[in-house]
Every structure is written in structure tokens, then in C-alpha cells.
C-alpha positions, 0 to 999 in steps of 0.5 A: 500500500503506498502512501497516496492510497492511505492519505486517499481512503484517510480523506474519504473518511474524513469527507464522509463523517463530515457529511454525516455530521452535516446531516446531523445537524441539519436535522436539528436545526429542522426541529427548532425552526418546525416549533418556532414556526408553529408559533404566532407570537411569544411573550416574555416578561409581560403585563397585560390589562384587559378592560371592560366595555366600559373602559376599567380595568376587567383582568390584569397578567403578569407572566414570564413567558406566553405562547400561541399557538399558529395552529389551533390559536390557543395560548399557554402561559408559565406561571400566571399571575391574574390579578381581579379587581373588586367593585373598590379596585381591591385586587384578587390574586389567582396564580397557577403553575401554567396556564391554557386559554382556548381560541376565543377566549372564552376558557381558562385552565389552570393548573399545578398550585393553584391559589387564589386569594382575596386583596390585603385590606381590613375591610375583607376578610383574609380568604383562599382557596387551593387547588391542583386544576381549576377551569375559569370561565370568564364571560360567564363569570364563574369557575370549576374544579374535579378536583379537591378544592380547600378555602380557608377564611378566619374562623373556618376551613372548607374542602371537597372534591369538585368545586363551583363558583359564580363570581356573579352573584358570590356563591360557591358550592362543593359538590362530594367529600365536603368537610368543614371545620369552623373555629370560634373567634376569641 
């Protein structure tokens, strides 16, 4: 064998495993730019306040990072903050691990650490309630979980399996495995 021949087959490997390498690559890249691609607009570190008919504040988001979806115009949002203003513009805080909004808007999923709690005043009463999963409603002013579901206000703790709520005219129910534990105030 002489040397021409080993610095030939010698090079025909090295073209080879950089082609291979080549391809490799490509295909990832593919990959990225395929999710990016399904992607209409992302939002990092946002705030977002949506206003009522009558122009006041309805719902203010603050998250780290929101994505919609090109294909089916859903969003998804990482660790959701919404803040609910009262008829006083005291704000609840509802937060969850992440978030899923449909296409028109008209529900929400949350889900993972799931806590609401009413705004810091005197005039109302400290309030939470904790969950896994909870599905909003907004239009219709009312909310529901399958699954249990604790709220807890001075002098009181309440949890059952499944949950509903309407925001309208203030009322919530459990619907199984209901315990409550009331605490006289001193």
C-alpha cells in the first residue's frame, strides 16, 4: 500500500463523517425552526390589562413567558399571575403553575398550585382557596374544579372534591367529600 492510497481512503473518511455530521445537524436545526414556526407570537416578561366595555380595568397578567399557538390559536402561559379587581379596585390574586386559554377566549385552565386569594385590606376578610386544576370561565363569570378544592377564611376551613363558583352573584358550592371545620373567634 503506498502512501497516496492511505492519505486517499484517510480523506474519504474524513469527507464522509463530515457529511454525516452535516446531516446531523441539519436535522436539528429542522426541529427548532418546525416549533418556532408553529408559533404566532411569544411573550416574555409581560403585563397585560384587559378592560371592560366600559373602559376599567376587567383582568390584569403578569407572566414570564406566553405562547400561541399558529395552529389551533390557543395560548399557554408559565406561571400566571391574574390579578381581579373588586367593585373598590381591591385586587384578587389567582396564580397557577401554567396556564391554557382556548381560541376565543372564552376558557381558562389552570393548573399545578393553584391559589387564589382575596386583596390585603381590613375591610375583607383574609380568604383562599387551593387547588391542583381549576377551569375559569370568564364571560360567564364563574369557575370549576374535579378536583379537591380547600378555602380557608378566619374562623373556618372548607374542602371537597369538585368545586363551583359564580363570581356573579358570590356563591360557591362543593359538590362530594365536603368537610368543614369552623373555629370560634376569641
Amino acid at each position: 500500500m503506498n502512501w497516496r492510497t492511505a492519505l486517499g481512503g484517510l480523506l474519504l473518511v474524513a469527507a464522509l463523517f463530515s457529511g454525516w455530521s452535516l446531516l446531523r445537524d441539519r436535522d436539528k436545526a429542522e426541529i427548532v425552526a418546525g416549533d418556532d414556526a408553529s408559533k404566532d407570537y411569544v411573550l416574555h416578561d409581560f403585563q397585560i390589562i384587559a378592560l371592560d366595555e366600559q373602559g376599567r380595568e376587567s383582568t390584569t397578567l403578569r407572566a414570564p413567558l406566553l405562547e400561541r399557538t399558529r395552529s389551533d390559536e390557543t395560548m399557554t402561559i408559565q406561571t400566571p399571575l391574574f390579578l381581579l379587581p373588586d367593585r373598590d379596585g381591591n385586587h384578587w390574586e389567582l396564580r397557577s403553575d401554567t396556564g391554557w386559554v382556548s381560541a376565543t377566549g372564552d376558557k381558562l385552565r389552570l393548573t399545578g398550585n393553584v391559589s387564589g386569594d382575596s386583596p390585603r385590606v381590613p375591610s375583607i376578610p383574609p380568604t383562599t382557596f387551593r387547588t391542583e386544576q381549576l377551569d375559569v370561565f370568564p364571560k360567564e363569570n364563574r369557575a370549576t374544579s374535579d378536583g379537591l378544592v380547600t378555602l380557608t377564611r378566619p374562623g373556618m376551613v372548607q374542602s371537597g372534591v369538585g368545586f363551583a363558583l359564580n363570581s356573579s352573584d358570590k356563591t360557591y358550592q362543593f359538590l362530594s367529600q365536603v368537610k368543614s371545620r369552623y373555629t370560634p373567634r376569641q
